[in-house]
Structures are given as C-alpha cells and as structure tokens.
DRENDRENRO-288957 format. One record per residue (C-alpha): residue number from 1; residue in three letters; z, y, x. Coordinates in nm, 3 decimals, decimal comma. Layout:
N
<NUM 'ALA' <Z Y X>>
...
***
This chain:
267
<1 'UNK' <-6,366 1,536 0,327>>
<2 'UNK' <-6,139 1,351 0,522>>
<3 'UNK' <-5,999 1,004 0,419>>
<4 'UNK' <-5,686 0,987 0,216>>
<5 'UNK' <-5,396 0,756 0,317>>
<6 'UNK' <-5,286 0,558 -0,031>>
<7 'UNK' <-4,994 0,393 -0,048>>
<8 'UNK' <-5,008 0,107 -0,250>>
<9 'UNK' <-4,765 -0,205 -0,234>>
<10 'UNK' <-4,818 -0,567 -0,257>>
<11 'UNK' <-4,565 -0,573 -0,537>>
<12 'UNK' <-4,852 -0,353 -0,721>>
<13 'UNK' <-5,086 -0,625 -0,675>>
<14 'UNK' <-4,919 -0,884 -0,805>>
<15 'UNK' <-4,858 -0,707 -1,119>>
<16 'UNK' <-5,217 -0,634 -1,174>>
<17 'UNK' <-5,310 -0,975 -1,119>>
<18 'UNK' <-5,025 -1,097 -1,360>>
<19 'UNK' <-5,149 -0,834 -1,616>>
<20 'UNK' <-5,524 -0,979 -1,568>>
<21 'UNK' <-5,471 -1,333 -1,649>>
<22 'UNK' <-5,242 -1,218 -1,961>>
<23 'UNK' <-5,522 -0,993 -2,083>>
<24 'UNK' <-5,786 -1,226 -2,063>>
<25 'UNK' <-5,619 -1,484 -2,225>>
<26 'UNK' <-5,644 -1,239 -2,572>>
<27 'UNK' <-6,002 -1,333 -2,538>>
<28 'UNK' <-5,970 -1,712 -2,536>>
<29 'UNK' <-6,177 -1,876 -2,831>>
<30 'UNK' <-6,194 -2,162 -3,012>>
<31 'UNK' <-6,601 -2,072 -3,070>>
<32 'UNK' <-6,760 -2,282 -2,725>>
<33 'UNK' <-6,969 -2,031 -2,726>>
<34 'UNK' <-6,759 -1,746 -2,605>>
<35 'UNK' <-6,469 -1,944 -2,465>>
<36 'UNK' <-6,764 -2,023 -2,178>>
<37 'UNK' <-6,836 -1,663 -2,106>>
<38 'UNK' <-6,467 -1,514 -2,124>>
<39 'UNK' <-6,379 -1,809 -1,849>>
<40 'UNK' <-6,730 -1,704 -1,646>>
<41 'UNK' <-6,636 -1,357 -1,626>>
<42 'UNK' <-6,276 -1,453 -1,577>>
<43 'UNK' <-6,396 -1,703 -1,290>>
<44 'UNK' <-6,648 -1,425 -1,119>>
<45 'UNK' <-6,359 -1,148 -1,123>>
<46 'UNK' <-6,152 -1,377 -0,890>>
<47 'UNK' <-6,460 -1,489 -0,713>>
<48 'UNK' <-6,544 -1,104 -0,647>>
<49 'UNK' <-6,195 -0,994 -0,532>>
<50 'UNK' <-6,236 -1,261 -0,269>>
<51 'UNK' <-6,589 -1,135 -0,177>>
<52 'UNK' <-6,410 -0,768 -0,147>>
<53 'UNK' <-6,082 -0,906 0,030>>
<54 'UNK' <-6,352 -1,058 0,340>>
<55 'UNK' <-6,557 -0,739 0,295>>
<56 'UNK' <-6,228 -0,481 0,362>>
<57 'UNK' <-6,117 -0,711 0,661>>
<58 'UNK' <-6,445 -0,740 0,830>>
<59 'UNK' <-6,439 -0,322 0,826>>
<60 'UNK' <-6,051 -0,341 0,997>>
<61 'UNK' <-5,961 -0,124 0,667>>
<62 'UNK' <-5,572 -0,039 0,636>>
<63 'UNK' <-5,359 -0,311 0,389>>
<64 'UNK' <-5,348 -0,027 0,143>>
<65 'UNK' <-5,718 0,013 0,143>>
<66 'UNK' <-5,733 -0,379 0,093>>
<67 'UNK' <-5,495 -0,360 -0,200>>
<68 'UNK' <-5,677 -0,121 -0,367>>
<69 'UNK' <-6,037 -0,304 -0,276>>
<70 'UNK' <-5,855 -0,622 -0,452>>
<71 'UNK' <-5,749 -0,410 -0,760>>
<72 'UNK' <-6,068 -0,257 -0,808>>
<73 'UNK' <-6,272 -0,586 -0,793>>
<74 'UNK' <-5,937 -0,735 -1,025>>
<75 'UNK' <-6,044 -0,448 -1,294>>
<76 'UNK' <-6,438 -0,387 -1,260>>
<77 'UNK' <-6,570 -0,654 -1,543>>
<78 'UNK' <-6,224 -0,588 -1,748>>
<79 'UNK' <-6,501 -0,454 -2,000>>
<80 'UNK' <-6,706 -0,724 -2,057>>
<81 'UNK' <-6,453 -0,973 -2,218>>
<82 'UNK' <-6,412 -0,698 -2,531>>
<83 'UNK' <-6,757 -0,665 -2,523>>
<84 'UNK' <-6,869 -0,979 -2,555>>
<85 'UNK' <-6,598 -1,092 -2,790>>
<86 'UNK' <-6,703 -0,764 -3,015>>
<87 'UNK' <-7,134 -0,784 -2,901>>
<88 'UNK' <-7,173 -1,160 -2,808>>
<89 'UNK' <-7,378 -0,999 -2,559>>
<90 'UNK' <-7,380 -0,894 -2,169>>
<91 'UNK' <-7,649 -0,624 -2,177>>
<92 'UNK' <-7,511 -0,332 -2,163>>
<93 'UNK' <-7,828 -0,153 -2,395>>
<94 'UNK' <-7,732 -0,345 -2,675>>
<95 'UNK' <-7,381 -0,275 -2,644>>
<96 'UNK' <-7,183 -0,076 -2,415>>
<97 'UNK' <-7,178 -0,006 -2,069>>
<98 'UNK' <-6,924 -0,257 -1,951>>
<99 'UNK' <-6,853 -0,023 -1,663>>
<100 'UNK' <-6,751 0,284 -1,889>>
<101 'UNK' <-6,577 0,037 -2,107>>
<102 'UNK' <-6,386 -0,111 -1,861>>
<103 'UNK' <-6,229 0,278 -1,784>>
<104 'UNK' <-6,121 0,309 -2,066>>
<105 'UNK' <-5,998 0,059 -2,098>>
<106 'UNK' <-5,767 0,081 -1,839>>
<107 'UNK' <-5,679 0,387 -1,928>>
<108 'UNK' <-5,606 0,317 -2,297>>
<109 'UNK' <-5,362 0,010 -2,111>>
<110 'UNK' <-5,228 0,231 -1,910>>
<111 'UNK' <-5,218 -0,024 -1,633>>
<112 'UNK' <-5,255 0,169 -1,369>>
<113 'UNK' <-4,919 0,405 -1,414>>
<114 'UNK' <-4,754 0,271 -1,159>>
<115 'UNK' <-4,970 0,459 -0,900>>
<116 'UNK' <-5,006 0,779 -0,806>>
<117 'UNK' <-5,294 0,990 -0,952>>
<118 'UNK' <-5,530 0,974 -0,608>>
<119 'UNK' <-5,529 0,599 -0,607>>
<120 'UNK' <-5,582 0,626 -1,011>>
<121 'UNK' <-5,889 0,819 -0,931>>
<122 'UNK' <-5,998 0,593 -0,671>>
<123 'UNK' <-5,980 0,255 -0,881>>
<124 'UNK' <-6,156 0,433 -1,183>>
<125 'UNK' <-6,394 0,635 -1,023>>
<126 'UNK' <-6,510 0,251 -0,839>>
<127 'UNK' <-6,491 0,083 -1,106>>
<128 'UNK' <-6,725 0,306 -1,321>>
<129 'UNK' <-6,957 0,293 -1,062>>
<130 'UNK' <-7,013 -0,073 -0,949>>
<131 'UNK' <-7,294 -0,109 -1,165>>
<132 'UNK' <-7,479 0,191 -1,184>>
<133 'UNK' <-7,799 0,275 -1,001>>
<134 'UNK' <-7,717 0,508 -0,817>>
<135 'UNK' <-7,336 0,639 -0,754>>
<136 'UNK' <-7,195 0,971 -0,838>>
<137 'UNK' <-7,155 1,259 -0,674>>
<138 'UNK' <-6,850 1,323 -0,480>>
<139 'UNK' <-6,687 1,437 -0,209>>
<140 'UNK' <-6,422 1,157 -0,172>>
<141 'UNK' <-6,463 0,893 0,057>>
<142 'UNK' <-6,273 0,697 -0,054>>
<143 'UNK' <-6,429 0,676 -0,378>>
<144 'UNK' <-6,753 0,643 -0,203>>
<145 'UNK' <-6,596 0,372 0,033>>
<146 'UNK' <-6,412 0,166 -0,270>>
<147 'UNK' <-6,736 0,199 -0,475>>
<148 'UNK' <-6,953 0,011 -0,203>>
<149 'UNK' <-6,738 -0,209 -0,141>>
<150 'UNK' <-6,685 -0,335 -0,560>>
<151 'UNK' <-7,102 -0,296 -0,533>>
<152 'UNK' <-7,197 -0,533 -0,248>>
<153 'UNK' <-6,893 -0,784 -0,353>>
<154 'UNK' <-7,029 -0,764 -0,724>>
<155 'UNK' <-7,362 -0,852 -0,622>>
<156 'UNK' <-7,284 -1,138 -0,393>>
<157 'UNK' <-7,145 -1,361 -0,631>>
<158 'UNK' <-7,383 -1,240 -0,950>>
<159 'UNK' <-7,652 -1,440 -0,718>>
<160 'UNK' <-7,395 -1,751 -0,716>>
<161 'UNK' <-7,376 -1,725 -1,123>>
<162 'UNK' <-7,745 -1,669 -1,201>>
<163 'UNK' <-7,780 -1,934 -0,920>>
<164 'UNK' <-7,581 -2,189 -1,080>>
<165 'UNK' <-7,701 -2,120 -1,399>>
<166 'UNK' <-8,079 -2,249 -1,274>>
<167 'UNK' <-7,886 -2,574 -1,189>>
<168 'UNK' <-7,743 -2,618 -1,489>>
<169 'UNK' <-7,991 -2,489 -1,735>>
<170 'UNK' <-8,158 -2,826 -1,839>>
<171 'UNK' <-7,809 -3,013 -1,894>>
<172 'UNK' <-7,583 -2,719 -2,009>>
<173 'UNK' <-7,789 -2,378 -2,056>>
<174 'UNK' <-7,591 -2,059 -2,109>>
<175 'UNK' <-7,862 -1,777 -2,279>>
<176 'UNK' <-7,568 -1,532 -2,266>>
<177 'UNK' <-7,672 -1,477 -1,868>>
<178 'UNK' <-8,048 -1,437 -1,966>>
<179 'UNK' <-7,969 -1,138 -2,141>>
<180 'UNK' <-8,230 -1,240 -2,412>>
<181 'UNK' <-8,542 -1,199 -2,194>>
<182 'UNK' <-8,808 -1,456 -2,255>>
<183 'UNK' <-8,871 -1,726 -2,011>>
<184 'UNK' <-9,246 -1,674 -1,993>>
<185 'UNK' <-9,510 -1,673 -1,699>>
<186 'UNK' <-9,585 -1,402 -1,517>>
<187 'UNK' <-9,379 -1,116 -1,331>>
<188 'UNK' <-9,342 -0,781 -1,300>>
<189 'UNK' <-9,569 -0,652 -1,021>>
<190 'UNK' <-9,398 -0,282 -1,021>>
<191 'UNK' <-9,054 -0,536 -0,904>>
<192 'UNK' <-9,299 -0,687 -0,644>>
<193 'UNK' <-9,403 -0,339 -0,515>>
<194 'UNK' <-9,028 -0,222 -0,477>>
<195 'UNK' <-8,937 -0,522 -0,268>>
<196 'UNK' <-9,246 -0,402 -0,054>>
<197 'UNK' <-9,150 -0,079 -0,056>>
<198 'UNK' <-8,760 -0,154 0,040>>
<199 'UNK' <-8,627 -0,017 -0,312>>
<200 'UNK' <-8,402 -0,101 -0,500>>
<201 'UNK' <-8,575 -0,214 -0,883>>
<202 'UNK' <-8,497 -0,014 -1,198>>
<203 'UNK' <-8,408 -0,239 -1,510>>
<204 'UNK' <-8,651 -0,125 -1,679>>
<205 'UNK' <-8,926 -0,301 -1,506>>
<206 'UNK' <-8,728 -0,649 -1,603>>
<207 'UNK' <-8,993 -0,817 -1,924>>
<208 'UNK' <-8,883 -1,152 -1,843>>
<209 'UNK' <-8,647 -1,436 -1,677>>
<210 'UNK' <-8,853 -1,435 -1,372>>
<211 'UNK' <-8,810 -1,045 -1,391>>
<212 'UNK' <-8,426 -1,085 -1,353>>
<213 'UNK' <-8,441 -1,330 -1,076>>
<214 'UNK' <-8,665 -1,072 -0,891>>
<215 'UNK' <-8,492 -0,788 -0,928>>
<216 'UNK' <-8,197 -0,969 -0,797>>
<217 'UNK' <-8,387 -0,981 -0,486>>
<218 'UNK' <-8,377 -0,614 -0,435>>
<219 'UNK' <-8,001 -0,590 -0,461>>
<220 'UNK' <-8,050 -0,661 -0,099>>
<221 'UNK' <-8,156 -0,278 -0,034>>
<222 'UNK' <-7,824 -0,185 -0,191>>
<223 'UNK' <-7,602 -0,358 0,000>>
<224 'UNK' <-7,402 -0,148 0,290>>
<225 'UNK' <-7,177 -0,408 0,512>>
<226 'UNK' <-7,291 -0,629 0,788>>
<227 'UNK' <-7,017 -0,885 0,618>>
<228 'UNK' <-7,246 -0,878 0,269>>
<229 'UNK' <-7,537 -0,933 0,496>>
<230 'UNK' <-7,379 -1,225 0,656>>
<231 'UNK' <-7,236 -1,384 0,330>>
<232 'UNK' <-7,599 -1,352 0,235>>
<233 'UNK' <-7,753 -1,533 0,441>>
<234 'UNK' <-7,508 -1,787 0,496>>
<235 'UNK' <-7,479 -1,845 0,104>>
<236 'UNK' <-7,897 -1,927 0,186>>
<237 'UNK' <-7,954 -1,683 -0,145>>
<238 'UNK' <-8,330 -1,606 -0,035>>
<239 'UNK' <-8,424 -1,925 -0,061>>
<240 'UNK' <-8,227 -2,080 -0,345>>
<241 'UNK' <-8,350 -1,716 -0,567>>
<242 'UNK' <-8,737 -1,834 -0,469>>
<243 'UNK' <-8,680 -2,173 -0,585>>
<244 'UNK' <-8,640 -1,971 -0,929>>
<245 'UNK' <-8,964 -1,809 -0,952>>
<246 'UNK' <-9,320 -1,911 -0,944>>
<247 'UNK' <-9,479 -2,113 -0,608>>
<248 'UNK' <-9,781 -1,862 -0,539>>
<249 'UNK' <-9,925 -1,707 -0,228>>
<250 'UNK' <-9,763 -1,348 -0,299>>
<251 'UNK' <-9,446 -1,522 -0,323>>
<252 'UNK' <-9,495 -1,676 -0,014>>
<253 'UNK' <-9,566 -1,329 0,143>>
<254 'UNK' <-9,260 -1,175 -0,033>>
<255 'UNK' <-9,007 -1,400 0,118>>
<256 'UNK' <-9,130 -1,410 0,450>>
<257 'UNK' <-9,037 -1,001 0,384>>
<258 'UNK' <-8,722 -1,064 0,280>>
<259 'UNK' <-8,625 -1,299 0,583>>
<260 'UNK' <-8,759 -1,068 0,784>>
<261 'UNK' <-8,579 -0,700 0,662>>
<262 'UNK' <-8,216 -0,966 0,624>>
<263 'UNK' <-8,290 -1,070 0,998>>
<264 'UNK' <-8,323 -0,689 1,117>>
<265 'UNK' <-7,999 -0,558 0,907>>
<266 'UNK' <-7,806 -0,862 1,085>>
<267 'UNK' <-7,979 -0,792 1,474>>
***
C-alpha cells in the first residue's frame, strides 16, 4: 500500500502539547512517592519526542510526518500516569497494558478530533504498538513507519532512565522502575542465548534486576534506523548497561558481541 500524505499543522501540535502538560498535571501528588514517577514519565515523554523529532529528520520524512512522529511520542506513555496513580505500579501484568490504556484514553479525551480519521488511525494504531513484541498486522505504512519510529525512540531513552536509576540507586532509589523483581545473583541464561542468537528477549525470561538490565540489551535487535544506531552508540549504552550486571567471562564474551553486531548495523 502506498504511503498516505497527512496533513497535519503546527497549530495541531501545539495544542497537543498544551493539552499534555494540563493532563499530567491531574496527576501531581502530594505522596513523594508518586509525584517522582508522574514527573519521570512526564520527563521521558518529552525526552522521547525529541529522540523521534532526530529520528524523522535523519529519514528526510515530510513536516507532516514529523508532526505526527512528535504527537505520537507526545501520547504513547499517556497511560501510565492513570495507571500508576490507580496501580502504584509500571508493570503492565499487574495492571494494565499502559499501551491499550493510553488508546483509550485518548479516545475517551477525544483529543485527537481535530484530525482527520487517517491520521487518527495512524497516532492510535502507533501508539498501541510501541511496546508490544511484535507489531500488528497491517497493510499501512504509515502505521508501520510511525510505529518504528515511537519503538526505537521509546527504547533509546528507557536505557537513559534505567541508566540513571543505577546512579542514583544508593542515594535516592526508585523500586517503581524495578518493577518488583529481586535484586539477586545470577541471570537468565535463555536472555544470554537470545543475545547470541540476535533475538529479541521475551519478558518472560526476566526473574531478576540483572534480568531487566539484560534484556534491555536485546532491544538492540529491534531497533530499525541508522539514527537509533548512532544515538546508541554515541549515548556509550553498551558499556554503561555492562557496568550493571555481573563482571564474569561470559559477560566479557557477550559485549564484545554486542560491539561487534552495533559496529556492522553502523558500517
């Protein structure tokens, strides 16, 4: 199917950022504890529309294309500050799919009225995707175009968060980002054999904190644009990731992998 032209306009984007920072601010707390993950997801929504803005430019899309790749990464976690206000939780299996949630909630808001109903599709079809592992079936590129692009953007800075996190987690720890999984010894050897085996890790595998820092690692299989390669590497996320998990001769071996498959996607 060929591409379709949209025609958003800038003054649509302004409104939906507008709209943003009003509905987030419902979520504000006076509880510490949830006032610092409403402003973390607030703070990674921005962070990812910027990832998606360099993304759309390095690909020479159209401006309407980069309007809509902005509104999609504006929207994608919209989910996640009623869930964790409702769930005090961000994992999705003891709560809701933020993804789903996140359509309808836009949809319930209405926000999107102001366009017509093929960008509509292509904002909500995205955003339900961008964090499922594998993404629906259809014959509209630019669904599958605007659903890459939220994926690899999403991804880039979830590395910076759980990244930062590791700083931070002696002085100011944030459990909220560990999902509840143990920080034990030991990891996952099925997670070991997909980064071998170039795949991209089920959650399921994921028993511990480790676990989750691994299977971070094979985000780098499902990431489609030279530009997410780049920012990759130059945001030095191999090595910062490793610093995470155990010192051990297999780990040794498994970034020395990694280098090499981030050094062939960027040849």
């Amino acid at each position: 199917m060929d591409m379709i032209n949209v025609y958003m306009e800038k003054s649509d984007l302004m409104f939906f950022r507008k709209w943003f920072r009003e509905y987030v601010r419902k979520y504000y707390s006076d509880d510490a504890f949830v006032m610092q993950n409403i402003r973390l997801k607030e703070e990674h929504s921005w962070r990812v529309c910027s990832n998606s803005i360099q993304i759309a430019r390095s690909e020479s899309l159209s401006l309407n294309d980069c309007y809509l790749a902005e509104t999609i990464a504006i929207f994608h976690d919209i989910g996640r500050f009623e869930q964790f206000s409702k769930y005090v939780t961000f994992k999705d299996s003891e709560s809701e799919d933020h993804a789903s949630l996140s359509v309808k909630i836009l949809k319930t808001e209405d926000v999107l009225s102001c366009l017509d109903s093929i960008e509509q599709d292509i904002i909500l079809f995205a955003v339900g995707n961008h964090n499922k592992y594998k993404i629906s079936d259809t014959d509209h590129e630019s669904c599958i175009l605007h659903s890459i692009i939220i994926r690899d953007a999403d991804k880039l800075d979830i590395f910076k968060v759980l990244l930062d996190e590791f700083v931070l987690r002696e002085s100011d720890p944030n459990p909220a980002l560990y999902m509840g999984y143990p920080d034990t010894p030991g990891y996952s050897h099925s997670i070991i054999e997909d980064i071998f085996n170039n795949k991209l890790s089920s959650i399921d595998n994921v028993k511990n904190q480790n676990d989750l820092n691994l299977i971070r690692l094979t985000w780098l299989y499902d990431l489609n644009f030279s530009e997410s390669f780049h920012l990759f590497k130059k945001r030095n996320y191999i090595r910062k990731i490793m610093t995470t998990l155990p010192s051990n001769s297999e780990m040794d071996l498994l970034q020395s992998y990694i280098e090499k498959y981030l050094d062939s996607r960027l040849a």
